[in-house]
VOKE-461243 format. One record per atom (N, C-alpha, C): residue number from 1; residue in three letters; atom name; x, y, z. Coordinates in Angstrom, 3 decimals. Example, Ala and Ser with C-alpha at 12.3 -4.5 7.8 and 13.67 -1.06 7.14 Angstrom:
! VOKE-461243
<r pos="1" code="ALA" site="N" c1="13.190" c2="-5.690" c3="7.800"/>
<r pos="1" code="ALA" site="CA" c1="12.300" c2="-4.500" c3="7.800"/>
<r pos="1" code="ALA" site="C" c1="13.200" c2="-3.300" c3="7.800"/>
<r pos="2" code="SER" site="N" c1="12.850" c2="-2.250" c3="7.080"/>
<r pos="2" code="SER" site="CA" c1="13.670" c2="-1.060" c3="7.140"/>
<r pos="2" code="SER" site="C" c1="12.900" c2="0.030" c3="7.870"/>
//
This chain:
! VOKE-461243
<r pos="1" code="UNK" site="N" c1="0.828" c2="-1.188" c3="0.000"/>
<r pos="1" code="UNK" site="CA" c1="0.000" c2="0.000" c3="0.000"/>
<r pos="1" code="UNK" site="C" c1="0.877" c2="1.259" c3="0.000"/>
<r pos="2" code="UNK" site="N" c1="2.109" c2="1.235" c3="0.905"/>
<r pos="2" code="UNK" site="CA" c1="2.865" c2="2.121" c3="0.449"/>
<r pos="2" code="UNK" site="C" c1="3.984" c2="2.536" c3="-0.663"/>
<r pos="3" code="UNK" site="N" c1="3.757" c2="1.645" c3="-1.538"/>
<r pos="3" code="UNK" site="CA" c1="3.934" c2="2.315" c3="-2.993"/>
<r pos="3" code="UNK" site="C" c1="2.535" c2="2.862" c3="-3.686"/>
<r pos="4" code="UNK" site="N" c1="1.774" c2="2.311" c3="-3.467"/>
<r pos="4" code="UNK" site="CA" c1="0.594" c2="2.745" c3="-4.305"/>
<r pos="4" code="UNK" site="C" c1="0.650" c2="4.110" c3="-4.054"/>
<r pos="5" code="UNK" site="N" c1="0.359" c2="4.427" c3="-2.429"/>
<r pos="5" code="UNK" site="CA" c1="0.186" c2="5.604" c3="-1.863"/>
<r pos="5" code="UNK" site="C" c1="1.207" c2="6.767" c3="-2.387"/>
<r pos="6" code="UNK" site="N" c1="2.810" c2="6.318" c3="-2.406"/>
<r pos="6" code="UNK" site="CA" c1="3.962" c2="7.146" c3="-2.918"/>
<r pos="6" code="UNK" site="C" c1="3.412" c2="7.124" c3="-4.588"/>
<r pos="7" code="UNK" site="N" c1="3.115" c2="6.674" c3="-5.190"/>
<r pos="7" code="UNK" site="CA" c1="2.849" c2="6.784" c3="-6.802"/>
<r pos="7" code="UNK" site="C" c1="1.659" c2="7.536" c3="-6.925"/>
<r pos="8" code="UNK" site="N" c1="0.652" c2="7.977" c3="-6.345"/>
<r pos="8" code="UNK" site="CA" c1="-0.230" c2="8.455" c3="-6.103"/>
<r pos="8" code="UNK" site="C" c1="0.209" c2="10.083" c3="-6.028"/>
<r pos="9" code="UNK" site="N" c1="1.024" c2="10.179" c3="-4.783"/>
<r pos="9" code="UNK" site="CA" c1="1.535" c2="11.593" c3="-4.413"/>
<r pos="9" code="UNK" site="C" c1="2.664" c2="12.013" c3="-5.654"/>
<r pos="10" code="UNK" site="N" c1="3.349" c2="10.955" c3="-5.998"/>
<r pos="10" code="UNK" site="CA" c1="4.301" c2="11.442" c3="-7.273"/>
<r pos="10" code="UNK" site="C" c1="3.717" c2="11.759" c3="-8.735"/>
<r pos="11" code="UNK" site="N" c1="2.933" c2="10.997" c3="-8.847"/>
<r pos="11" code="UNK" site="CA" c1="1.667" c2="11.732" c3="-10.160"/>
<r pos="11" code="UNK" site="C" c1="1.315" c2="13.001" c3="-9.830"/>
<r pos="12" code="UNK" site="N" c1="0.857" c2="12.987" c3="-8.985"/>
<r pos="12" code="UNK" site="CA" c1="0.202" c2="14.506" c3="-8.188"/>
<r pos="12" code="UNK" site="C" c1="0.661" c2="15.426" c3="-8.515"/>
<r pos="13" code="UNK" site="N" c1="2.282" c2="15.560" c3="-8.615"/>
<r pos="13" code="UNK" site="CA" c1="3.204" c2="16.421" c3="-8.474"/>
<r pos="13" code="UNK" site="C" c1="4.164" c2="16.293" c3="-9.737"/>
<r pos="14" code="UNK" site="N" c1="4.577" c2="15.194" c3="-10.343"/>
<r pos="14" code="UNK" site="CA" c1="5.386" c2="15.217" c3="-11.102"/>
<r pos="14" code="UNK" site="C" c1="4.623" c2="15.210" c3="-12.915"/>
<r pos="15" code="UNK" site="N" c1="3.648" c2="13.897" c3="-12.901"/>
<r pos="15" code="UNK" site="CA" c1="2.746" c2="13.700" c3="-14.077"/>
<r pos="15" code="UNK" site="C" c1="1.226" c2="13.410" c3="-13.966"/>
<r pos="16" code="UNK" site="N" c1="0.673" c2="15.314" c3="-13.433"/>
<r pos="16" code="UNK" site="CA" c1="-0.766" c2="15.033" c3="-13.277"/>
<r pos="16" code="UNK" site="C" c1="-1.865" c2="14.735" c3="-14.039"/>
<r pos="17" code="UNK" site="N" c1="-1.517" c2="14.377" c3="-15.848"/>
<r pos="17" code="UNK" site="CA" c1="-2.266" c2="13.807" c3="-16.921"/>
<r pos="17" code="UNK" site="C" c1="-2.285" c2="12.695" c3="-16.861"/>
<r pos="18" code="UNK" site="N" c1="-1.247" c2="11.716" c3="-15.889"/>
<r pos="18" code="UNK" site="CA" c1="-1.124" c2="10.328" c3="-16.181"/>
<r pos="18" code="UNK" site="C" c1="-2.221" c2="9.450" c3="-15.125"/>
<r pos="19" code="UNK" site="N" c1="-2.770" c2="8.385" c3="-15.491"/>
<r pos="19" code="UNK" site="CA" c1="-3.564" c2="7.313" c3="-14.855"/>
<r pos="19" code="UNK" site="C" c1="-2.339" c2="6.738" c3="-13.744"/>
<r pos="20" code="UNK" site="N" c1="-2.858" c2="6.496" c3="-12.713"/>
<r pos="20" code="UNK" site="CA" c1="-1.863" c2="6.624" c3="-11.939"/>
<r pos="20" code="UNK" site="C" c1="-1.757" c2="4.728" c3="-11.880"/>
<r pos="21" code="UNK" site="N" c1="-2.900" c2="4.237" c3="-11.804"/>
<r pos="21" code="UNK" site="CA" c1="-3.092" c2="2.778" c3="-11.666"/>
<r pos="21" code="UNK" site="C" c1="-4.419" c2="2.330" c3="-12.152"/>
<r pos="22" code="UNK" site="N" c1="-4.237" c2="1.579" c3="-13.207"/>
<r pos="22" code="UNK" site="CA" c1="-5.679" c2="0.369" c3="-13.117"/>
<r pos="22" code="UNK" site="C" c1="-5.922" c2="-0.736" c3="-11.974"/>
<r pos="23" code="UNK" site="N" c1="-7.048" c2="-0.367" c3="-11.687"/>
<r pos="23" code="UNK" site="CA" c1="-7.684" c2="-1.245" c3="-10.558"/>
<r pos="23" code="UNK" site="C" c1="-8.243" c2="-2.472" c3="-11.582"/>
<r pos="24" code="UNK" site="N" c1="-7.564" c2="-3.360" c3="-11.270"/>
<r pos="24" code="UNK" site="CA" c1="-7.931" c2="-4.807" c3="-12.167"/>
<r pos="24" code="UNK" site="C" c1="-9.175" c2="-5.849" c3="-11.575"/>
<r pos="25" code="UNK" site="N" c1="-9.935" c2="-6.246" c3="-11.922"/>
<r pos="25" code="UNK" site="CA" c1="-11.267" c2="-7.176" c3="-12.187"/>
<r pos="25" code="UNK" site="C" c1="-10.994" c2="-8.341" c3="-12.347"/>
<r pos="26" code="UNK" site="N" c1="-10.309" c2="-7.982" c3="-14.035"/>
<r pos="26" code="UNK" site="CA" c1="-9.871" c2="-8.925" c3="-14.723"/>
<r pos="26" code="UNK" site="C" c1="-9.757" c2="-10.501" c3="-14.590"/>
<r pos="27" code="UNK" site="N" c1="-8.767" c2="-10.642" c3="-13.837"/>
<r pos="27" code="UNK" site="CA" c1="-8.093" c2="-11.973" c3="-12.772"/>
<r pos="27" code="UNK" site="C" c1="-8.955" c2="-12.610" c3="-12.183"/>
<r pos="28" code="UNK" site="N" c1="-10.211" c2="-11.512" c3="-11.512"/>
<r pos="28" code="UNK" site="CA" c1="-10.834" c2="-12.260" c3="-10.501"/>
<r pos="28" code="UNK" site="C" c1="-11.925" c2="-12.969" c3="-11.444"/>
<r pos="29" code="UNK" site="N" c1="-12.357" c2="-12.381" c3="-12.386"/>
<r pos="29" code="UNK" site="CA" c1="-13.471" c2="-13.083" c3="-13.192"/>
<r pos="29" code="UNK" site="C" c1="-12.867" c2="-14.099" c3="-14.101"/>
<r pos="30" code="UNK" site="N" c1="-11.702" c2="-14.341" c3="-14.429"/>
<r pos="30" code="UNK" site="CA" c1="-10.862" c2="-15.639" c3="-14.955"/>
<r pos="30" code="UNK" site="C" c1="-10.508" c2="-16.809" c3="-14.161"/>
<r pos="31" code="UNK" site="N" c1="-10.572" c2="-16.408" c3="-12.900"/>
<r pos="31" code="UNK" site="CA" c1="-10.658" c2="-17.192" c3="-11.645"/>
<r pos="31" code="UNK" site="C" c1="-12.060" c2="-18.000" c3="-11.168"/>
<r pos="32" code="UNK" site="N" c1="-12.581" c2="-17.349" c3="-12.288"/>
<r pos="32" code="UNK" site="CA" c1="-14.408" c2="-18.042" c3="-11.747"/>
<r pos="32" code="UNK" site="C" c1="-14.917" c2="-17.505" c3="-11.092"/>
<r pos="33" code="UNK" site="N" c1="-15.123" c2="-15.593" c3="-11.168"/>
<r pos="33" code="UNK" site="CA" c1="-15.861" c2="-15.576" c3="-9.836"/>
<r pos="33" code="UNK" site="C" c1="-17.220" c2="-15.024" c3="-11.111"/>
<r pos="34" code="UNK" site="N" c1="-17.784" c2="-14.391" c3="-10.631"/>
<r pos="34" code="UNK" site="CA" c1="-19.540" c2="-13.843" c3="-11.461"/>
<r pos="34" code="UNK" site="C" c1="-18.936" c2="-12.642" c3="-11.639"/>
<r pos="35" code="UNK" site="N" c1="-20.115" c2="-11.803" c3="-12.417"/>
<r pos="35" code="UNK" site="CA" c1="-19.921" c2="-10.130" c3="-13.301"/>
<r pos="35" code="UNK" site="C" c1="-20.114" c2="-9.691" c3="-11.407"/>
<r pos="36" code="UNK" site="N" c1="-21.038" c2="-10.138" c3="-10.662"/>
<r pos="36" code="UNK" site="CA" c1="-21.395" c2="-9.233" c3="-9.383"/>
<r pos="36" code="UNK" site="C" c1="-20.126" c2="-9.780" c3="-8.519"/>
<r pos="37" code="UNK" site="N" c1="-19.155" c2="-10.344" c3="-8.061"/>
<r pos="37" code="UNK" site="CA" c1="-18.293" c2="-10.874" c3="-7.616"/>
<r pos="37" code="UNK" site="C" c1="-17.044" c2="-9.989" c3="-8.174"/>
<r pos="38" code="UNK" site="N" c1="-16.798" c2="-10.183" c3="-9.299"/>
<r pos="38" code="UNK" site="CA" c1="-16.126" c2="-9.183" c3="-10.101"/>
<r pos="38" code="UNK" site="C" c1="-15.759" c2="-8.130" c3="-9.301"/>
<r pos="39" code="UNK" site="N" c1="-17.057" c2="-7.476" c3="-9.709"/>
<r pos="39" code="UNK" site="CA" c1="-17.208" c2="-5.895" c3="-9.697"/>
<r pos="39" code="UNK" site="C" c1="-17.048" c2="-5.345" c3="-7.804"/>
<r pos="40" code="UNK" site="N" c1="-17.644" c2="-6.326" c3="-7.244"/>
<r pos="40" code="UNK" site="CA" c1="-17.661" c2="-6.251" c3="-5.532"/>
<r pos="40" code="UNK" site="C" c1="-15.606" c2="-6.312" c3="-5.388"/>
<r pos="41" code="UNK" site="N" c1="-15.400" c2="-7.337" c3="-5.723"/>
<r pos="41" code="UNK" site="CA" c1="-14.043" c2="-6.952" c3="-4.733"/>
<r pos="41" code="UNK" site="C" c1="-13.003" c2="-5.935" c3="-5.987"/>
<r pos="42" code="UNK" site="N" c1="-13.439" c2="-5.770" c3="-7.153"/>
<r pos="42" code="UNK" site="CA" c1="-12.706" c2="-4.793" c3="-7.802"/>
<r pos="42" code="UNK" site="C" c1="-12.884" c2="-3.754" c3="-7.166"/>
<r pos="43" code="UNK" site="N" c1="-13.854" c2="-3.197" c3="-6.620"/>
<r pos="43" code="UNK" site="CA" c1="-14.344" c2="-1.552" c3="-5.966"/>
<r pos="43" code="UNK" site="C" c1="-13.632" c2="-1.939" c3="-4.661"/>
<r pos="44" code="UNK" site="N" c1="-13.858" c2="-3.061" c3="-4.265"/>
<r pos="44" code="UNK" site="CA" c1="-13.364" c2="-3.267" c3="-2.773"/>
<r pos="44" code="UNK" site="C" c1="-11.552" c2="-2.900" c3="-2.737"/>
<r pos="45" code="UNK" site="N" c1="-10.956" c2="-3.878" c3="-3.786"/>
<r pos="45" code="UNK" site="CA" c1="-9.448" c2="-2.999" c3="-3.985"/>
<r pos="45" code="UNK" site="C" c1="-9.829" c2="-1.421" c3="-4.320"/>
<r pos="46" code="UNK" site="N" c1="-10.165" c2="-0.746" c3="-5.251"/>
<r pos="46" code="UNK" site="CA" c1="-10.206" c2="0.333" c3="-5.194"/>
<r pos="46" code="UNK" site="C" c1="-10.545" c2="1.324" c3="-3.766"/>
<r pos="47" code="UNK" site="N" c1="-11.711" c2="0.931" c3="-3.110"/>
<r pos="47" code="UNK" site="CA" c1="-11.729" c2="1.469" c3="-1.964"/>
<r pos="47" code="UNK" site="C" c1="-10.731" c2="1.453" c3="-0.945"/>
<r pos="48" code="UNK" site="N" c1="-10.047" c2="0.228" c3="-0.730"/>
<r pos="48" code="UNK" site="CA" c1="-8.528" c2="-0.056" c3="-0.106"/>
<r pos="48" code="UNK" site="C" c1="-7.644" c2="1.034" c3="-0.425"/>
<r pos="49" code="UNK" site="N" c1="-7.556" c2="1.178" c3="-1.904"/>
<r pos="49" code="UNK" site="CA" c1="-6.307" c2="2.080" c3="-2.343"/>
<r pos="49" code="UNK" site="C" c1="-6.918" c2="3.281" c3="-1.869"/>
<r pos="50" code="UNK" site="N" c1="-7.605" c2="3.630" c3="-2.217"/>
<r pos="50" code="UNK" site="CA" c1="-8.472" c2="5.097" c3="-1.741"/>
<r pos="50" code="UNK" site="C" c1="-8.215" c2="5.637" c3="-0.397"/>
<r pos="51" code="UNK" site="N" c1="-8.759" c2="4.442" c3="0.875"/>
<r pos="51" code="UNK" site="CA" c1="-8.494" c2="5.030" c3="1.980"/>
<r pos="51" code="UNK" site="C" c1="-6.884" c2="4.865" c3="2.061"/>
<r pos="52" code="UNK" site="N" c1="-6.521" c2="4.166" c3="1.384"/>
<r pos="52" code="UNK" site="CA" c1="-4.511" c2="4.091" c3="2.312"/>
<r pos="52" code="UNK" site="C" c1="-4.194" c2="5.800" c3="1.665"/>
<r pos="53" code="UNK" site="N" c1="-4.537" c2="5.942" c3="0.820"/>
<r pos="53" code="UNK" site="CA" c1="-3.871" c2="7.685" c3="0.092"/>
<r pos="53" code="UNK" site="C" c1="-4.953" c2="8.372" c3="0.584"/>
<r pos="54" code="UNK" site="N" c1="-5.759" c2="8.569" c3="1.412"/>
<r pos="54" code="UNK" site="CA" c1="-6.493" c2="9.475" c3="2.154"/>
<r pos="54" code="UNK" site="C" c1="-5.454" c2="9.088" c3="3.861"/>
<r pos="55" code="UNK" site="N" c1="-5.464" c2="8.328" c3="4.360"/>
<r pos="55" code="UNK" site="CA" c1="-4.460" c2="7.772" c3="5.348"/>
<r pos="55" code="UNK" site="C" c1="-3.175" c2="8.620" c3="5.357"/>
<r pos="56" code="UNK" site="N" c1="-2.611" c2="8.261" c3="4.217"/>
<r pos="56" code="UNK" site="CA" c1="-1.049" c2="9.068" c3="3.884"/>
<r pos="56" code="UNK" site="C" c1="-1.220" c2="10.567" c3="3.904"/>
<r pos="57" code="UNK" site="N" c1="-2.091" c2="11.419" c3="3.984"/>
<r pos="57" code="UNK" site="CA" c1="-2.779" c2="12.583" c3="3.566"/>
<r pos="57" code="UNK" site="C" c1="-2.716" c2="12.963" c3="2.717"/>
<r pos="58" code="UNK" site="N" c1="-2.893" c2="12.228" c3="1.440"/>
<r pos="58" code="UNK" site="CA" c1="-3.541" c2="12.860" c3="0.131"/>
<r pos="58" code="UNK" site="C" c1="-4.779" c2="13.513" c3="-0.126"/>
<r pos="59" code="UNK" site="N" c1="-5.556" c2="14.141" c3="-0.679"/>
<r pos="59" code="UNK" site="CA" c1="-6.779" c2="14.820" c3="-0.670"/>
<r pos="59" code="UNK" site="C" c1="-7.461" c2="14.144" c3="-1.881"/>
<r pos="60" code="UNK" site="N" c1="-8.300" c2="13.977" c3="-1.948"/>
<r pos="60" code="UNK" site="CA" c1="-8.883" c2="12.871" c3="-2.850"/>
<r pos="60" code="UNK" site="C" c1="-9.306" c2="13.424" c3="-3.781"/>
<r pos="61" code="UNK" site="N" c1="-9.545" c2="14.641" c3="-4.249"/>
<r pos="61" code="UNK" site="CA" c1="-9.645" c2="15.478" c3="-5.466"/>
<r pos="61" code="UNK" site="C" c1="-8.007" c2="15.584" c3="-6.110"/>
<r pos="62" code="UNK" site="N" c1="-7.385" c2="15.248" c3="-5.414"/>
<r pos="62" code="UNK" site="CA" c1="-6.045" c2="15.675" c3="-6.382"/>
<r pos="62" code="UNK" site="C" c1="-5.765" c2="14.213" c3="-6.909"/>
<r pos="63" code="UNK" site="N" c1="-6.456" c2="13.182" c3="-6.671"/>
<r pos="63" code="UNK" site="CA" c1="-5.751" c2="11.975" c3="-7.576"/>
<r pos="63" code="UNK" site="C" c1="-6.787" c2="11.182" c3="-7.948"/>
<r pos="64" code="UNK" site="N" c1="-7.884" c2="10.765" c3="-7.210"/>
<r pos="64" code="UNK" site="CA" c1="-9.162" c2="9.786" c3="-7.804"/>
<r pos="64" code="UNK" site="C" c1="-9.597" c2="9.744" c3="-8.978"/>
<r pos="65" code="UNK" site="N" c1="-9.357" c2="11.384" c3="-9.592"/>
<r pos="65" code="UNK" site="CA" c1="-10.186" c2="11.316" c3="-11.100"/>
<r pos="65" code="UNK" site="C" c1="-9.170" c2="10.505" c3="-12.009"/>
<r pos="66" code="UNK" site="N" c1="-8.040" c2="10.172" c3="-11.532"/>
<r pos="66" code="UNK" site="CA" c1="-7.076" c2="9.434" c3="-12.735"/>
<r pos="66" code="UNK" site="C" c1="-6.673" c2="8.003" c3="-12.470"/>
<r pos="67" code="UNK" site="N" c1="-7.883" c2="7.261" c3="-11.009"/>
<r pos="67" code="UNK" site="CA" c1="-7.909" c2="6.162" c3="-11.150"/>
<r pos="67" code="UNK" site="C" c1="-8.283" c2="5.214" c3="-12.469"/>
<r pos="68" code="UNK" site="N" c1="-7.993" c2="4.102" c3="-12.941"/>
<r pos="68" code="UNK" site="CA" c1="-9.086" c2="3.417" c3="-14.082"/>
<r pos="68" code="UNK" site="C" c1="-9.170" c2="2.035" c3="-13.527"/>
<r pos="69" code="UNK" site="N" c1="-10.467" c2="1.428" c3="-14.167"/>
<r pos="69" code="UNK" site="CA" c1="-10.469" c2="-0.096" c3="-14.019"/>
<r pos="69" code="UNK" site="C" c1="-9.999" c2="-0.749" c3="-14.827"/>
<r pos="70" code="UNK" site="N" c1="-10.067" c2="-2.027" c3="-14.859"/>
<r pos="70" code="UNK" site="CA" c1="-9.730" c2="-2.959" c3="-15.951"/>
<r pos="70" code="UNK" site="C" c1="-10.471" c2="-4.273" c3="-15.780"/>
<r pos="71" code="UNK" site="N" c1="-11.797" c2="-4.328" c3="-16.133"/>
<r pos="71" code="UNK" site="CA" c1="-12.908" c2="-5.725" c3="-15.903"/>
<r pos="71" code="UNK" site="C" c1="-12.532" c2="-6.722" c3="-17.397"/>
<r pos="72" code="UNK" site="N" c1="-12.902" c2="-7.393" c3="-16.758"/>
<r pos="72" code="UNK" site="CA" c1="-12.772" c2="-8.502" c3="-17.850"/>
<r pos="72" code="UNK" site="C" c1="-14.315" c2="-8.370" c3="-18.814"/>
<r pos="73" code="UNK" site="N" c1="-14.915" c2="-9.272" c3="-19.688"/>
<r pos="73" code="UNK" site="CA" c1="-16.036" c2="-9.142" c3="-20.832"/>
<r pos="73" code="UNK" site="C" c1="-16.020" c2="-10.741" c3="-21.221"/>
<r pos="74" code="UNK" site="N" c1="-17.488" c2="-10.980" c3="-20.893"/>
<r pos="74" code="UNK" site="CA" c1="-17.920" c2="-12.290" c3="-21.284"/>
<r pos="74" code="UNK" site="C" c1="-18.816" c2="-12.423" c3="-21.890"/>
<r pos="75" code="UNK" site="N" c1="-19.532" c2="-13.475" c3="-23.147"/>
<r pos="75" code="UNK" site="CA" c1="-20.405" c2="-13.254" c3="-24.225"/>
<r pos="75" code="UNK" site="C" c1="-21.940" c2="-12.858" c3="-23.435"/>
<r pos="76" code="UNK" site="N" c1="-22.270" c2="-12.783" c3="-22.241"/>
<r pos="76" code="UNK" site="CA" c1="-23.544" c2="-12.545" c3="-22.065"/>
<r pos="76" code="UNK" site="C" c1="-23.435" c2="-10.813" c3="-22.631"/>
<r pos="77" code="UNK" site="N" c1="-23.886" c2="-10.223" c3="-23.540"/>
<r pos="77" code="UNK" site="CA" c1="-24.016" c2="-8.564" c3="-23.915"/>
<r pos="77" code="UNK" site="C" c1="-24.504" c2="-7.685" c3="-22.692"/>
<r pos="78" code="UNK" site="N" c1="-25.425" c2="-7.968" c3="-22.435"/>
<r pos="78" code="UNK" site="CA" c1="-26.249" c2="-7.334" c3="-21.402"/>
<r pos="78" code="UNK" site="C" c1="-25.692" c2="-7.263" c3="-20.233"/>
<r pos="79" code="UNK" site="N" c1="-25.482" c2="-8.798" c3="-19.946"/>
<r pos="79" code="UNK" site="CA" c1="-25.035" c2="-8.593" c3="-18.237"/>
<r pos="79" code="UNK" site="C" c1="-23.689" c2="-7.859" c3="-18.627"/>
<r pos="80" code="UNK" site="N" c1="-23.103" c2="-8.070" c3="-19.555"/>
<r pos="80" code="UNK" site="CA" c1="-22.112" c2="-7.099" c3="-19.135"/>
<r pos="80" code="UNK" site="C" c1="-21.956" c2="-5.460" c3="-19.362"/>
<r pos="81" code="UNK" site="N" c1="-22.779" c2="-5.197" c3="-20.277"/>
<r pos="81" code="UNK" site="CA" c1="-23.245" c2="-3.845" c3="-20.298"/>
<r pos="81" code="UNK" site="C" c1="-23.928" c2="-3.037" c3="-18.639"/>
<r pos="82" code="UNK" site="N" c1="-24.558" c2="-4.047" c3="-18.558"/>
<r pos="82" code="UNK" site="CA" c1="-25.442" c2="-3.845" c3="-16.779"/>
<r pos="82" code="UNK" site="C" c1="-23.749" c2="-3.483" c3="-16.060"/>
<r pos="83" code="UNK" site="N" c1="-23.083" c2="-4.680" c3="-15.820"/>
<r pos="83" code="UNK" site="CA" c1="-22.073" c2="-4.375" c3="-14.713"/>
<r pos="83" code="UNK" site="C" c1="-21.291" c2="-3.502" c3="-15.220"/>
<r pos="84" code="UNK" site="N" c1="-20.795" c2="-2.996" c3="-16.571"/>
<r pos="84" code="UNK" site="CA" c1="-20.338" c2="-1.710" c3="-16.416"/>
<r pos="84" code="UNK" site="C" c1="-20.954" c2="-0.423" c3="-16.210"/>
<r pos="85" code="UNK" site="N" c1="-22.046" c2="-0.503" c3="-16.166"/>
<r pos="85" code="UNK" site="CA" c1="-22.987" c2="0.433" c3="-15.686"/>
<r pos="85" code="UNK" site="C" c1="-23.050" c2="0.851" c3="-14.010"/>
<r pos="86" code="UNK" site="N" c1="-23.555" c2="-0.402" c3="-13.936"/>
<r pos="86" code="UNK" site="CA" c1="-23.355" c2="-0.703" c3="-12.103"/>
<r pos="86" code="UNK" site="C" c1="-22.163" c2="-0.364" c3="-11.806"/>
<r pos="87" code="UNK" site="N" c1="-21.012" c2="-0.537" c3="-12.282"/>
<r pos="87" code="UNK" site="CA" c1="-19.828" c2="-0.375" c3="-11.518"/>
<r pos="87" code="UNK" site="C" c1="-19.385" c2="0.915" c3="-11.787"/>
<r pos="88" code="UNK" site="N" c1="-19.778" c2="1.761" c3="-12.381"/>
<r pos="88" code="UNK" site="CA" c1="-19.411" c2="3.090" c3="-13.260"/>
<r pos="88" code="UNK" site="C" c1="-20.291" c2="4.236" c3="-11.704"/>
<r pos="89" code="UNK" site="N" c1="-21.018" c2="3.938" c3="-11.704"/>
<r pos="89" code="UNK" site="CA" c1="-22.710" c2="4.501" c3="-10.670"/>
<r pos="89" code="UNK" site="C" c1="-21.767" c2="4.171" c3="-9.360"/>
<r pos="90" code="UNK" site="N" c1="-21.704" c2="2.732" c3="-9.273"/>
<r pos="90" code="UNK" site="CA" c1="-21.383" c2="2.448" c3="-7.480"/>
<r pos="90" code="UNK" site="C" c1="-20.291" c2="3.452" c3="-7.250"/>
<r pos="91" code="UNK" site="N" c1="-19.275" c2="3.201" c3="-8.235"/>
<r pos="91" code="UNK" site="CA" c1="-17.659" c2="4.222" c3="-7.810"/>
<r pos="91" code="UNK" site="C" c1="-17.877" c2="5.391" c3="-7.353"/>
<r pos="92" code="UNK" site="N" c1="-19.049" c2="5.753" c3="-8.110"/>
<r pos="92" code="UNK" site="CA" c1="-19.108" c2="7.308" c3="-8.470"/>
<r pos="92" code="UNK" site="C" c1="-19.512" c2="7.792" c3="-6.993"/>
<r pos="93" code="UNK" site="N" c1="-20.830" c2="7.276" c3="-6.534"/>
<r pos="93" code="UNK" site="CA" c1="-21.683" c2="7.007" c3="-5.527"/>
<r pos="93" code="UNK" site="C" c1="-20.275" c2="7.117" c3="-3.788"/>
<r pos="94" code="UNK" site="N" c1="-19.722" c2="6.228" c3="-4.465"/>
<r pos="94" code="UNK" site="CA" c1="-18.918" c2="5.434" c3="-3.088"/>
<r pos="94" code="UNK" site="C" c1="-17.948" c2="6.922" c3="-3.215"/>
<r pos="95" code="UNK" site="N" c1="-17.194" c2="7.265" c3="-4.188"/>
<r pos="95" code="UNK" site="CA" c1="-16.683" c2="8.959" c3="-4.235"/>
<r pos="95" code="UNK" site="C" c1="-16.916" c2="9.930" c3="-3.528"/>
<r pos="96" code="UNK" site="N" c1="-18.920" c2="10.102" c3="-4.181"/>
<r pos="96" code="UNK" site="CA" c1="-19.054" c2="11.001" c3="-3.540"/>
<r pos="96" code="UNK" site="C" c1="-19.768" c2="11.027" c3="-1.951"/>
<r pos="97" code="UNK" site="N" c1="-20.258" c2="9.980" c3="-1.697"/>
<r pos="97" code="UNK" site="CA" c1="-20.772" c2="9.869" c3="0.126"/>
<r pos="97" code="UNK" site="C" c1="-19.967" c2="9.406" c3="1.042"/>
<r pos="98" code="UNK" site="N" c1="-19.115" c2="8.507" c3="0.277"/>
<r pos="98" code="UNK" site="CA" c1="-18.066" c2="8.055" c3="1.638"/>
<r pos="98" code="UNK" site="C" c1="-17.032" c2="9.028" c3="1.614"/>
<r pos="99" code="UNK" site="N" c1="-15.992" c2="9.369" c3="0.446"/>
<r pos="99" code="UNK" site="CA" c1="-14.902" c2="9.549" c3="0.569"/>
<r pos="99" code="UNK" site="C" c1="-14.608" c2="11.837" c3="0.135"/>
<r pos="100" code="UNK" site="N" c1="-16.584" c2="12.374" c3="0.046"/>
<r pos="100" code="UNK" site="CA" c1="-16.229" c2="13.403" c3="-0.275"/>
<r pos="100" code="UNK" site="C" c1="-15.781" c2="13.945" c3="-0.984"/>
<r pos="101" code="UNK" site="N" c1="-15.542" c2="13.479" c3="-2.212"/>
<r pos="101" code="UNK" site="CA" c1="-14.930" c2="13.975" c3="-3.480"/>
<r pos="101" code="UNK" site="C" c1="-15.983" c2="14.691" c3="-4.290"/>
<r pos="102" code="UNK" site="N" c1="-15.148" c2="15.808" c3="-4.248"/>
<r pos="102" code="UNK" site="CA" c1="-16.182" c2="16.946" c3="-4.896"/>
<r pos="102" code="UNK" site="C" c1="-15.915" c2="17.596" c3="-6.745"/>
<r pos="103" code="UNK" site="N" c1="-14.673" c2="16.685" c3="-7.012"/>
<r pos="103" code="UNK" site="CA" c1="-14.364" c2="16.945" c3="-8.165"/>
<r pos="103" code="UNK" site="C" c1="-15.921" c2="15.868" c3="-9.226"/>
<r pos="104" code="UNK" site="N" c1="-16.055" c2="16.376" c3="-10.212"/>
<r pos="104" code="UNK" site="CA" c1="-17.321" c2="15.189" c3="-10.764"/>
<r pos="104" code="UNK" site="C" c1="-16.831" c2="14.628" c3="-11.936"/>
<r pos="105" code="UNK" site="N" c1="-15.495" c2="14.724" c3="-12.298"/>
<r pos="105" code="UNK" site="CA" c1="-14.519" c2="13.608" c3="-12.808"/>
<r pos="105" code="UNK" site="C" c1="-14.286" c2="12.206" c3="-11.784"/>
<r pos="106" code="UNK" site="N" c1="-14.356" c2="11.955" c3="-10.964"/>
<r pos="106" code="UNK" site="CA" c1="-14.473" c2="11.185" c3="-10.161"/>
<r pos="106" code="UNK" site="C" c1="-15.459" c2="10.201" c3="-10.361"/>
//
């Protein structure tokens, strides 16, 4: 967590256009888990990283908007259209009530 957190503050400051980290899905849905399984512990790492660089005292408008995901895509169309939907809403949601982020790039 404390590299994430140091790469976080060094984007900040050194390359604030750059994505600082993809939060990966990916793995877990190749592993067998479901689109809702997926998407639950992908946000769940993301929320992890979130509070450790709120922890370190980062301010969460100066780096969240340049988080990205990376989900995996399986032939159902829909369900997976749904969970990128759902997961697009929850982030946003979890941004702005838990963690106060007032930027709406976030």
């Amino acid at each position: 967590m404390r590299l994430i957190t140091d790469i976080f503050s060094y984007c900040k400051n050194n390359v604030p256009q750059w994505n600082t980290v993809s939060i990966s899905g990916y793995h877990i849905r190749e592993a067998g888990a479901t689109a809702v399984q997926e998407v639950a512990f992908t946000l769940a790492d993301g929320i992890t990283y979130v509070q450790a660089a709120l922890d370190s005292g980062l301010d969460i408008d100066d780096f969240a908007s340049r988080l990205s995901f990376f989900f995996n895509v399986h032939n159902n169309f829909f369900e997976e259209v749904a969970k990128f939907r759902a997961a697009r809403k929850l982030w946003a949601q979890i941004m702005r009530d838990r963690f106060k982020a007032k930027n709406p790039k976030v």
